[in-house]
C-alpha positions in Angstrom: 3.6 -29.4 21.4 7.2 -28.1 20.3 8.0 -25.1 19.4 9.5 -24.1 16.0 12.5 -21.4 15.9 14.2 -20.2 12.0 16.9 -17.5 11.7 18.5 -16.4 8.4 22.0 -15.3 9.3 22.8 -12.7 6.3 25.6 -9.7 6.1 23.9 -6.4 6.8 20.6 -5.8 4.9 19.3 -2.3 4.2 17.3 -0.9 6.7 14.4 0.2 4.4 14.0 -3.3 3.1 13.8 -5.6 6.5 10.3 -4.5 7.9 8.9 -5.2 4.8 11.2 -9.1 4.8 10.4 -10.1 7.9 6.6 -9.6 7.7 6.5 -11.5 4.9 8.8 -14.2 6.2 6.1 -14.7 9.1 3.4 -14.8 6.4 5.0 -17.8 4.5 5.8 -19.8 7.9 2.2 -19.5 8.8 0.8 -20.2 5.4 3.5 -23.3 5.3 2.3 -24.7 8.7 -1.5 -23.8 7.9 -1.4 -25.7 4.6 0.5 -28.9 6.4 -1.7 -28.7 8.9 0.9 -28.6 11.5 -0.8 -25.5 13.9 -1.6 -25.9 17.3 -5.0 -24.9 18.0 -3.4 -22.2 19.9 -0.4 -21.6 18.0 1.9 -18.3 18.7 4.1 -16.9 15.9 6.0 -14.0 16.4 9.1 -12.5 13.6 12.1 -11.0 14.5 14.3 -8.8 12.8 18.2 -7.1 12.9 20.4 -5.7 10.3 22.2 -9.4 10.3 19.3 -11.2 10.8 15.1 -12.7 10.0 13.8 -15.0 12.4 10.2 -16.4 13.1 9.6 -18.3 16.3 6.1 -20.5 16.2 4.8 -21.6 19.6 2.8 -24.4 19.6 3.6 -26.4 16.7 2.1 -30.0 15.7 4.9 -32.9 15.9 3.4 -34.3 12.6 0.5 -34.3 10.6 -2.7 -35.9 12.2 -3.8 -39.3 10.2 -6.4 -38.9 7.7 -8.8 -41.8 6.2 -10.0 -41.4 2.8 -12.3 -43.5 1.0 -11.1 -43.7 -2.7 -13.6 -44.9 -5.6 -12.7 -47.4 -8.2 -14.6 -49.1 -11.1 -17.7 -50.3 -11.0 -18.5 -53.5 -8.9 -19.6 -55.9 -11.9 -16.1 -54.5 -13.7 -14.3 -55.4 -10.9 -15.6 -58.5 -9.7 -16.9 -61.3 -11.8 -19.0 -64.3 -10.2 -17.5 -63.0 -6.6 -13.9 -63.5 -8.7 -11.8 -60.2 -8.6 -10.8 -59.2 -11.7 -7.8 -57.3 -13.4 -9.3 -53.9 -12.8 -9.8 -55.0 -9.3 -6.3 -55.6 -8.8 -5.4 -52.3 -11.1 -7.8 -50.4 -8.2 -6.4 -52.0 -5.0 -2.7 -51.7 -6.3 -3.2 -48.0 -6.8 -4.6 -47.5 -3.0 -2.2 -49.1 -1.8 -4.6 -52.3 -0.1 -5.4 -55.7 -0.6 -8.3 -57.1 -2.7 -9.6 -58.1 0.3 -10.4 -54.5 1.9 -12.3 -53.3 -1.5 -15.7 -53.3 -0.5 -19.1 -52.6 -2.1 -20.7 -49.0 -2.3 -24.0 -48.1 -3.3 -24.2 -44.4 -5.2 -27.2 -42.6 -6.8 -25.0 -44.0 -9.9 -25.3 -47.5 -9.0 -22.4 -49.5 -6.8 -19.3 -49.2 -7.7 -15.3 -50.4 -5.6 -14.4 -48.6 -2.7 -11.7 -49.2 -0.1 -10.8 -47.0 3.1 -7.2 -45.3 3.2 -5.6 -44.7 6.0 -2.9 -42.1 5.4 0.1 -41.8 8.3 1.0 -38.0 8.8 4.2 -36.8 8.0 6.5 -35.4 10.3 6.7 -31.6 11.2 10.7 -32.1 11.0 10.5 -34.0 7.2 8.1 -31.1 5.8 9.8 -28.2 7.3 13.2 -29.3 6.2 11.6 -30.4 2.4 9.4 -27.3 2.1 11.0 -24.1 4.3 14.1 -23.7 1.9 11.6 -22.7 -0.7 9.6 -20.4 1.4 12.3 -18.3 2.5 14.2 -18.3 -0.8 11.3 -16.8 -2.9 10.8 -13.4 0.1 10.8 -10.5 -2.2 13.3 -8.0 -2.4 13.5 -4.9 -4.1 17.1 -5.5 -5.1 18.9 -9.3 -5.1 22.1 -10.5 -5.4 24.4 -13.8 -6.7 26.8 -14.8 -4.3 28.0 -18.4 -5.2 29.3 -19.0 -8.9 27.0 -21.4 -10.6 24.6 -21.3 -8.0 21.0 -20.3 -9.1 19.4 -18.8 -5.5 19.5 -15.0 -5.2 19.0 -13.0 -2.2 19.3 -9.5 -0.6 22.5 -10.4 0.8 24.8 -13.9 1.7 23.4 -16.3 3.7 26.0 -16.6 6.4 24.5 -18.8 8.8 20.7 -21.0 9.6 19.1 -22.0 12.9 16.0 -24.4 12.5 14.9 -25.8 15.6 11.8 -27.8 17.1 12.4 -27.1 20.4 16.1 -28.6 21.2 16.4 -30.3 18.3 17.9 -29.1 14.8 15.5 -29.7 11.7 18.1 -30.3 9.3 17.4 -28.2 6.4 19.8 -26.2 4.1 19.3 -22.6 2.6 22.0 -21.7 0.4 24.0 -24.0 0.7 24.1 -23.4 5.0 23.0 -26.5 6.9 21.0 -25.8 9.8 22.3 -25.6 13.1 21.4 -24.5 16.8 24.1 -21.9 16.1 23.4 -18.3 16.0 25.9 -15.2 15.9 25.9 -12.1 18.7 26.8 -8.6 18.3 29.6 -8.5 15.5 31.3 -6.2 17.9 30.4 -6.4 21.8 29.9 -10.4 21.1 32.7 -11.2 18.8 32.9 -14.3 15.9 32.0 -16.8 18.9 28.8 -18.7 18.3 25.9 -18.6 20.4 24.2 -22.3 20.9 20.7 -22.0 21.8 19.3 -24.6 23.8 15.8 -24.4 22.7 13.7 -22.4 20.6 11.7 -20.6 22.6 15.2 -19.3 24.5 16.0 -17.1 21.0 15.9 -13.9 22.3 17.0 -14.0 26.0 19.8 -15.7 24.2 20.4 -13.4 22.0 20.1 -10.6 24.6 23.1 -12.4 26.3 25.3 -11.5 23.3 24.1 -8.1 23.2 21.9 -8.6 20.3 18.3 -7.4 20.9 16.0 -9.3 18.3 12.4 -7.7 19.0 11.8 -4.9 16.7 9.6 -3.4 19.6 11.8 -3.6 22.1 14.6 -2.0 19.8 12.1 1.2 19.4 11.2 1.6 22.3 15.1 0.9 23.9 15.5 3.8 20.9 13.4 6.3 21.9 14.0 6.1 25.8 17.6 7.1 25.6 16.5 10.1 22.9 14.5 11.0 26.4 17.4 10.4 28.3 19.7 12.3 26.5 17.7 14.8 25.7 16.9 15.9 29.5 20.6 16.6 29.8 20.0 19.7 27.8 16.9 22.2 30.1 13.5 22.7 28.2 15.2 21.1 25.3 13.3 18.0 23.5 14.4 16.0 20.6 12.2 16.4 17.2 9.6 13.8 16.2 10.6 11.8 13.5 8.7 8.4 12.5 10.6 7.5 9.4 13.6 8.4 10.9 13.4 6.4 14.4 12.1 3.4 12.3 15.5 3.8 10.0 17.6 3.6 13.1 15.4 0.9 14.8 16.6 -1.0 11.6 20.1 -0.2 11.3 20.6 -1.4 15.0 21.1 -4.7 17.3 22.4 -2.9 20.3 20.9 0.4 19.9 22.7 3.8 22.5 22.4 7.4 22.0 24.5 10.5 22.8 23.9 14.2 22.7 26.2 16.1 20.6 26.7 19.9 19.5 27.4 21.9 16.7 28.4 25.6 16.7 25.2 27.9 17.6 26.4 30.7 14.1 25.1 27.6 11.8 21.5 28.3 12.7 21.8 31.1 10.9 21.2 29.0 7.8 17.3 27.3 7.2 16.1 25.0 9.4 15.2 22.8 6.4 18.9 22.5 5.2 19.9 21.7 9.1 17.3 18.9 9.6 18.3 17.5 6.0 21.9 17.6 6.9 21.4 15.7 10.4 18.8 13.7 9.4 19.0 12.2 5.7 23.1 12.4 5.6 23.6 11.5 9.2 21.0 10.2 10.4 21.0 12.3 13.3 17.7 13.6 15.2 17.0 17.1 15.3 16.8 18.6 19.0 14.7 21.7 19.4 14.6 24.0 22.4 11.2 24.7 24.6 9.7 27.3 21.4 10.0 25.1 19.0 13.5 26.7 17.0 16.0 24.2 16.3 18.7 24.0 18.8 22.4 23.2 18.5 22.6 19.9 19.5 21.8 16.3 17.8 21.4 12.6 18.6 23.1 10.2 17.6 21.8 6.5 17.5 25.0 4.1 17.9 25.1 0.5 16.9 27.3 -0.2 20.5 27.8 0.7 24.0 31.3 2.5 25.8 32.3 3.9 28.1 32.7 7.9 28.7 36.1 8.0 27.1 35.0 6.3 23.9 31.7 8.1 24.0 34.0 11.2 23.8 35.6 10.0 21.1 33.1 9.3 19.2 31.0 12.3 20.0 33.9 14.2 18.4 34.3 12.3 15.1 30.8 12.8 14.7 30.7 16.4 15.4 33.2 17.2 13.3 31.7 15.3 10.5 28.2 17.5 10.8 30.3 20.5 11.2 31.9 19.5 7.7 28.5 19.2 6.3 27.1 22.3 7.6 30.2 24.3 6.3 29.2 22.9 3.0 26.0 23.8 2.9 26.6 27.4 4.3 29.3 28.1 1.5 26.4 26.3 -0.6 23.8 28.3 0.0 26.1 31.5 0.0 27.6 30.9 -3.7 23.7 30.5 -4.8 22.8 33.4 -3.7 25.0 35.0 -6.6 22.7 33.9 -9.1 19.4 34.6 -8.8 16.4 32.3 -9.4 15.5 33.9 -12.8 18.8 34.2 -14.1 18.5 30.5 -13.8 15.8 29.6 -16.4 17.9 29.5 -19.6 20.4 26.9 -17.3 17.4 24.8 -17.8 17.8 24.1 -21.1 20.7 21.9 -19.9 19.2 20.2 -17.3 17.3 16.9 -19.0 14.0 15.9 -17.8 13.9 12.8 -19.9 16.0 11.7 -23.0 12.8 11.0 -25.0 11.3 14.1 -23.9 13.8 17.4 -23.5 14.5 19.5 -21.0 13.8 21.0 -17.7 13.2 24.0 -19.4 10.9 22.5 -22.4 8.9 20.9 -19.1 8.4 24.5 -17.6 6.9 25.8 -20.7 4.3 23.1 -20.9 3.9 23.5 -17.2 2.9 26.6 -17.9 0.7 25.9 -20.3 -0.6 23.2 -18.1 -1.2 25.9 -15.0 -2.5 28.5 -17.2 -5.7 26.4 -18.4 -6.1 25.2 -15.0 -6.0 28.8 -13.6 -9.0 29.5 -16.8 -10.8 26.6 -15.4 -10.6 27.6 -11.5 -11.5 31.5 -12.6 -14.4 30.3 -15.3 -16.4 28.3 -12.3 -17.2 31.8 -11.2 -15.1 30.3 -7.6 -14.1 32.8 -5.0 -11.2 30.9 -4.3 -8.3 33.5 -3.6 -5.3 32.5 -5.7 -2.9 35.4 -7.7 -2.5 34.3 -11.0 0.7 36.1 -11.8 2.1 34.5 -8.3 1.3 31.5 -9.8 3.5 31.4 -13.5 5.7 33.0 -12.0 6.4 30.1 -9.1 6.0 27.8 -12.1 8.8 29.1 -14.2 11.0 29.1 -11.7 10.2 26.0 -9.7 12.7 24.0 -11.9 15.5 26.6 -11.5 17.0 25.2 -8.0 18.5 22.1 -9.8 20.6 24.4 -11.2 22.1 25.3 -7.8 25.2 23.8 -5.9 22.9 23.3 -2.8 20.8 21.0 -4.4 23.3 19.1 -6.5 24.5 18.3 -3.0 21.3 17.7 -1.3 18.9 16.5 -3.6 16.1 15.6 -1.4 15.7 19.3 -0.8 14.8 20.1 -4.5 11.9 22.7 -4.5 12.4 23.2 -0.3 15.6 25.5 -1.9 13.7 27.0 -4.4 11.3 28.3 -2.0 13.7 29.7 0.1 15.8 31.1 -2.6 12.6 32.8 -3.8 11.7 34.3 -0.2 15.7 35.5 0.3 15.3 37.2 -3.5 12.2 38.8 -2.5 10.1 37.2 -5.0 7.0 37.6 -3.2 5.4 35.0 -0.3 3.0 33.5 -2.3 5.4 32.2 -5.8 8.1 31.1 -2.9 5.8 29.1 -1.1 4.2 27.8 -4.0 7.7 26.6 -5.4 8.9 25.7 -1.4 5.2 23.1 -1.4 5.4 22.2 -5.5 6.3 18.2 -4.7 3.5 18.3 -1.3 2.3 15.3 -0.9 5.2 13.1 -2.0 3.2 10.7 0.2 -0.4 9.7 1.2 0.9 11.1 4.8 2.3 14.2 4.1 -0.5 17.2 3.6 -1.5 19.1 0.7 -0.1 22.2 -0.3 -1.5 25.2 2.0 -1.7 27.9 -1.3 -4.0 27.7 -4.1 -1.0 28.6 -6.1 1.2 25.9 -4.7 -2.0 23.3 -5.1 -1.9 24.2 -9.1 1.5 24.3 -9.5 1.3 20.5 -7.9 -1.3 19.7 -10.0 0.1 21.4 -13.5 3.5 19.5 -12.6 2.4 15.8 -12.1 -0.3 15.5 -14.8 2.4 17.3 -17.3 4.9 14.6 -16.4 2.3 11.6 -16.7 0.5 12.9 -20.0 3.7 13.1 -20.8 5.3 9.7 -19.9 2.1 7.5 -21.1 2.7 9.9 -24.5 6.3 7.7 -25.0 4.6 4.1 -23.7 6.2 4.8 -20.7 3.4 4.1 -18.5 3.9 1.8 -15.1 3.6 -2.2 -15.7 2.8 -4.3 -12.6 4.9 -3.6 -9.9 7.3 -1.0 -12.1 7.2 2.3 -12.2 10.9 4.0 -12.6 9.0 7.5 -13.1 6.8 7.5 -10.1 4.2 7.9 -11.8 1.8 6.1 -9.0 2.9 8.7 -6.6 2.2 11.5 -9.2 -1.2 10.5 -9.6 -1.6 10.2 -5.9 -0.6 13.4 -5.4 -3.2 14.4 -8.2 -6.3 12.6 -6.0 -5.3 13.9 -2.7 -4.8 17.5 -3.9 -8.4 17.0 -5.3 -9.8 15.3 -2.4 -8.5 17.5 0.5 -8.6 20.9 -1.0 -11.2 23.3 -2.1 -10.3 23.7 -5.8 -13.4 23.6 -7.7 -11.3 20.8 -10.0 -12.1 17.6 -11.2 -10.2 14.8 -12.8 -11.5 15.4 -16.0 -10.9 19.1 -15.6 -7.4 18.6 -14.9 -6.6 16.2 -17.6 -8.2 18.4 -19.9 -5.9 21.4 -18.8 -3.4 18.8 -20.4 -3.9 19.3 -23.6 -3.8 14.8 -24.6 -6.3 13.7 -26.7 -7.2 10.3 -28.5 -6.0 6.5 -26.9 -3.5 8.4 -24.3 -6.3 10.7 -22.9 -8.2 7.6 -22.5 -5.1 5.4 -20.8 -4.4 8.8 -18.2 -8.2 8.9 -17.9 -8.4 5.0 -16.6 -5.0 5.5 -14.5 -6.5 8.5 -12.7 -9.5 6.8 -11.8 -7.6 3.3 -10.7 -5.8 5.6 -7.6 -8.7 7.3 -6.7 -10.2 4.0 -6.2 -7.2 3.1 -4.1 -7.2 6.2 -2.1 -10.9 5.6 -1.2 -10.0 2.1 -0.3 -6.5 1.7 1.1 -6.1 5.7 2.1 -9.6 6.6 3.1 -10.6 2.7 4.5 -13.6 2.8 2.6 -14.8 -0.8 1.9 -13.8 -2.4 -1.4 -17.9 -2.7 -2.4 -18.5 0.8 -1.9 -15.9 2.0 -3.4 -16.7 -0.1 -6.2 -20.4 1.3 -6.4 -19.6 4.6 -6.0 -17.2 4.8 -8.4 -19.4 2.9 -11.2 -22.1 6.3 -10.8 -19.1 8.5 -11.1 -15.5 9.1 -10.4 -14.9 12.3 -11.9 -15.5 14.6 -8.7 -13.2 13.3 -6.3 -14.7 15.0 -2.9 -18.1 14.3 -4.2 -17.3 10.7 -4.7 -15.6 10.5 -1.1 -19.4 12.3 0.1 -21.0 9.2 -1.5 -18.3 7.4 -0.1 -19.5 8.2 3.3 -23.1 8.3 2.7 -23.3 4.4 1.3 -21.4 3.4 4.3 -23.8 4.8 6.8 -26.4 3.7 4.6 -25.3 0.3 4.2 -26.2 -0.4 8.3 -29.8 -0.2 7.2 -31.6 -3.4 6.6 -34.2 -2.0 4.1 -31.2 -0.6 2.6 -29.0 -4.3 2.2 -32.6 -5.6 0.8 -32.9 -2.5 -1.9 -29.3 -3.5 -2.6 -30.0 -7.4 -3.5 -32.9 -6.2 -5.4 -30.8 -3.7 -7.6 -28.3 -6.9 -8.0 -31.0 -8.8 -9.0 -32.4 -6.3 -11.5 -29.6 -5.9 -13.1 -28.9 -9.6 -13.7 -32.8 -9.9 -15.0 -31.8 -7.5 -17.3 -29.2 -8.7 -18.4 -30.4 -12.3 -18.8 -33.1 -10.3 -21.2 -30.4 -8.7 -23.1 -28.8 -12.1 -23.5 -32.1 -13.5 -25.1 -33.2 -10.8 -27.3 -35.6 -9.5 -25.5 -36.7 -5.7 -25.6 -37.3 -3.1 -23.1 -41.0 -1.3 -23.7 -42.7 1.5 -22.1 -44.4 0.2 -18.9 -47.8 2.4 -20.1 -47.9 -0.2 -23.0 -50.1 -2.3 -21.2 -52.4 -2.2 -17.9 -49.8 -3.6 -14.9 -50.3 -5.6 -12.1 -51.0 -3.7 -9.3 -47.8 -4.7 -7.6 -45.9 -3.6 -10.5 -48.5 -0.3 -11.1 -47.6 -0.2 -7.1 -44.0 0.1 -7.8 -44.3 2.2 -11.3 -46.0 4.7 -8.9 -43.5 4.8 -6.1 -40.8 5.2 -8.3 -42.6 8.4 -10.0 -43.1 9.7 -6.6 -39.8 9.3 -5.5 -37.7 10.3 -8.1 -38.1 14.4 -7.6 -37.4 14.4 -4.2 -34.3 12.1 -4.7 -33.1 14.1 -7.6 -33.6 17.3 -5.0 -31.6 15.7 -2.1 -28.9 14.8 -5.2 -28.6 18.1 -6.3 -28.1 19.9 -2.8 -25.2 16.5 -2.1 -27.3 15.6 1.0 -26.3 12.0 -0.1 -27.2 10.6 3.0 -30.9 11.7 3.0 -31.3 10.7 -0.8 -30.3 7.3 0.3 -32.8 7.0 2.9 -35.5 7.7 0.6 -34.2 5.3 -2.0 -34.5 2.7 0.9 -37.9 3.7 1.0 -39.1 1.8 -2.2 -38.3 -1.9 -0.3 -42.1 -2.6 0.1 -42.6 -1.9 -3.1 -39.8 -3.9 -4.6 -40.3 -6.9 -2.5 -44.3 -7.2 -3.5 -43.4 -6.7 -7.2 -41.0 -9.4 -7.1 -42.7 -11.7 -4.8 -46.2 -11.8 -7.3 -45.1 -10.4 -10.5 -43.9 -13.3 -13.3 -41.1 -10.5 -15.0 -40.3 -12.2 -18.2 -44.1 -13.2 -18.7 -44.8 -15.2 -22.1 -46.6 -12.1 -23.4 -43.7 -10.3 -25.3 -45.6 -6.8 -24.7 -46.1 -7.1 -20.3 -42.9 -8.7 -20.9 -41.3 -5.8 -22.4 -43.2 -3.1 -19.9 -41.7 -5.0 -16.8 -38.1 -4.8 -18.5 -38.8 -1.0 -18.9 -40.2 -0.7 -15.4 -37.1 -2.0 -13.8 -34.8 -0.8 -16.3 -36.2 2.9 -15.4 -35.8 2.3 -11.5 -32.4 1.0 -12.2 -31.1 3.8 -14.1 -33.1 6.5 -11.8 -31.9 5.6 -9.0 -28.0 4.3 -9.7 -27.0 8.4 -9.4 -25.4 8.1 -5.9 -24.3 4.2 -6.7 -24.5 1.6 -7.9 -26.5 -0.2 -5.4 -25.5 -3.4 -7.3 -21.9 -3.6 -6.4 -22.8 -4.0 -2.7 -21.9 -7.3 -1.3 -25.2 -8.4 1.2 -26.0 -11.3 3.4 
């Protein structure tokens, strides 16, 4: 079986957008070959990825569509034939298959017998579908930000298409993206490898072809060619090591086809300033790692990442320019940070009132005073609880009127991405206390699902008070996300909201912090639905909860975030239990009996109306017995154990079910069975909705 080999040839793409490109290029080529039915049965697809470049190579590729028969149905056999004589619609049936008269036959159905005929259908080509459907795969990737390139031409991508290889094994598939015919053509290095082309002389040679022009295509290999020769480099300088960085070594990975490194210094009198305006220097302006010596403390050295290889004189060179761009930076942000310190923090609020938050809205300075507002009910809330949660109330309005103020200040009008981090330690240089500066340092903590929750109560409500303001807020003007758009970060807000809830000890719920708000009427409602929509996808996609449980626990309550993430837990173990999956199916089906009466008219009644059968007395008693001890275990949150005795009723259950007739002729048993099952329902749906599982 051949193998399959596409590469998009485009100018240099954005390194935060290409991950994201080529997985879902892979993800169409698959789905493409699936639906064609072009796989091998042991088919190999693997994407590549460079600033100039997506590819996809698929190993073990069909050379065309198997043949199918189908056997098509026509008229019925007295229309179609008449005295053995075929008739018109015979010829109308035959015509439309594609086959002679002569290959109609007779089949019998449950209907009666009706005109058949066998089709033989010839498989198409892998090379004719590729080269009809591929253009259309790859032109519909999503990207966050598109372009026109050719006048009057209606395809849009991240950036030009400059050149196309599609090839089953040696041979080109002659498609055309773009405008770009298809060739075995592919580009090198746009430096080390120059405008020649590189031929490939078969698919599966891509990237050992590549490698020859000094382009390495495997994401992988890129990292871990990356994060070697930080090693490498790094050793040069004793007990020195360079500082961890994820996002940072994936940004590189992405913005490289020939990755390097080299070791550079800066003057040792810069360390003097925070580490946090350092690190933001080298790493969001430069994007230059961080190298920190054996205790931890930032060192004066960097790494660089290079798109190249030199020698040692043009290493040198370069080491230069790019020291003496960093020493620039740092000189900035020293004369910065120097110049701020001439006004303090709190001579900064009225600046505020100049500062706008959002057109429709105000200012920065109306936003602190709701913000306020906001932290000072949630403060009443935390204190009325009766909690012995340790938090300084003054520390706290006073972080949350000046946790705005650092916009004001030159540093962060430079550095933006440090908004709040300055703040912090503007407050802590003023001597404003340790508690308001590291609530104002932690106020945007988590700005992702990753990062952790503030470590102060203070700067957990000043998170809180800050993102509900500013969604309240935004749904207030209809500015509430749509789809995939969400210009306010909004989303993000609210996840914020969940996780500070969910990994903290504030005795908080959702409802309590909405509340704190202040909204009322439709928008309380809207904020109310939006809250609860990202707690249900931080127990799914953050938590890996699965989608059912998360779905029944949320249907018994989603209010109390760290007690729905307890029930969370609980169902899951729970859920292993066979007696448990069979209380499940019975709950489902209860509530679809019920449901079905509802439908009809029928009532609920008292199940003491009438004598019962015993299996449904049986049950009417086990469910009495029950229900204190589960109410107990539900009070004290021992979920788990409340669980197991719900899955103690299965015997029950089963018998009533098996021998009881529910919706029995007799409108008053009728009515008591509805009410017996209706009561179980509701007594025991507390922990979940046992209904929402998915069983066998």
């Amino acid at each position: 079986m051949p193998d399959f080999l596409l590469e998009i040839g485009l100018e240099e793409v954005p390194a935060r957008m290409i991950a994201g490109a080529e997985a879902e290029l892979g993800r169409r080529v698959h789905e493409l070959l699936t639906r064609e039915r072009l796989l091998g049965p042991e088919a190999k697809l693997t994407t590549f990825s460079t600033p100039r470049r997506l590819a996809v190579l698929v190993e073990g590729v069909l050379a065309a569509q198997a043949d199918t028969e189908e056997q098509m149905m026509g008229p019925s056999w007295k229309v179609a034939f008449k005295d053995g004589v075929s008739t018109a619609a015979a010829e109308a049936f035959a015509k439309k298959a594609g086959a002679p008269v002569s290959a109609l036959e007779k089949v019998t159905t449950p209907k009666g017998e009706y005109v058949g005929v066998t089709v033989k259908r010839q498989g198409i080509s892998a090379t004719q579908l590729l080269a009809t459907e591929l253009p259309k795969e790859v032109l519909a990737i999503y990207w966050a930000k598109n372009m026109y390139w050719r006048a009057g031409k209606p395809e849009r991508f991240v950036r030009p298409v400059r050149w196309v290889v599609a090839m089953l094994d040696a041979a080109v598939v002659p498609l055309e993206i773009a405008g770009i015919a298809a060739g075995q053509a592919s580009r090198g290095h746009r430096v080390l490898h120059g405008d020649a082309p590189v031929v490939l002389a078969s698919a599966r040679e891509y990237a050992e072809t590549l490698r020859g022009a000094k382009v390495i295509v495997d994401v992988a290999e890129r990292r871990h060619v990356i994060r070697k020769a930080l090693d490498k480099a790094t050793r040069t300088v004793p007990g020195a090591r360079w500082r961890e960085d994820e996002p940072l070594v994936e940004t590189v990975v992405h913005l490289t086809e020939w990755p390097t490194v080299i070791l550079g210094d800066f003057e040792p009198e810069y360390l003097t300033l925070p580490e946090e305006v350092l690190v933001t220097v080298m790493r969001d302006h430069q994007k230059y790692f961080a190298v920190e010596d054996a205790h931890s403390k930032l060192a004066p050295h960097f790494l660089a990442v290079l798109n190249t290889e030199t020698d040692a004189e043009g290493e040198a060179i370069i080491r230069h320019g790019n020291q003496k761009v960093l020493r620039a930076r740092f000189k900035d942000a020293r004369f910065f940070w120097d110049v701020d310190q001439k006004s303090p923090l709190a001579a900064r609020v009225e600046s505020l009132k100049h500062v706008t938050f959002q057109k429709q809205l105000g200012s920065y300075h109306w936003k602190t005073e709701e913000n306020l507002r906001v932290a000072g009910a949630l403060a009443a809330v935390v204190k009325a609880v009766g909690s012995t949660i340790d938090f300084d109330e003054a520390a706290l309005l006073k972080a949350v009127e000046l946790a705005k103020t650092d916009l004001t200040t030159e540093l962060v009008k430079e550095f933006t991405e440090l908004q709040g981090i300055i703040g912090g330690l503007y407050a802590r240089a003023q001597g404003l206390g340790e508690r308001v500066a590291l609530a104002i340092y932690e106020q945007y903590t988590p700005a992702s699902m990753e990062d952790n929750v503030p470590v102060s109560v203070e700067g957990q409500l000043l998170g809180l008070a800050d993102r509900i303001q500013t969604i309240v807020a935004m749904f207030g003007i209809g500015n509430a996300p749509t789809g995939s758009k969400d210009p306010f970060a909004l989303r993000r807000a609210a996840n914020g909201i969940v996780k500070i809830l969910a990994e903290s000890d504030l005795p908080l719920t959702l409802g309590g912090v909405l509340g704190a708000s202040g909204t009322e009427g439709a928008n309380k409602e809207q904020v109310a639905a939006f809250l609860r929509e990202r707690l249900h996808f931080y127990l799914k996609d953050v938590r890996g909860f699965a989608y059912d449980v998360v779905n029944a626990v949320l249907a018994a309550g989603a209010d109390d975030v760290r007690d729905a993430m307890a029930r969370a837990e609980a169902l899951t173990t729970a859920r292993k239990s066979a007696d448990f999956e069979a209380i499940s199916a019975a709950f489902k089906r209860i509530k679809n009996i019920l449901r079905q009466a509802e439908e009809k008219g029928f009532a609920a009644g008292a199940p003491q109306s009438v004598k019962l059968a015993p299996e449904a007395q049986q049950l009417a008693d086990a469910a009495a017995a029950l229900a204190p001890r589960v109410a107990v275990l539900r009070e004290k949150r021992a979920y788990g154990e409340a669980l197991a005795q719900i899955a103690t009723l299965r015997p029950a259950v089963d018998a009533f079910f098996d021998k009881v007739m529910v919706l029995d002729p007799d409108e008053t048993v009728r009515g008591a069975h509805l009410g017996l099952i209706d009561g179980v329902l509701r007594g025991f749906s507390g922990i979940a909705d046992f209904s929402e599982i998915v069983t066998s």
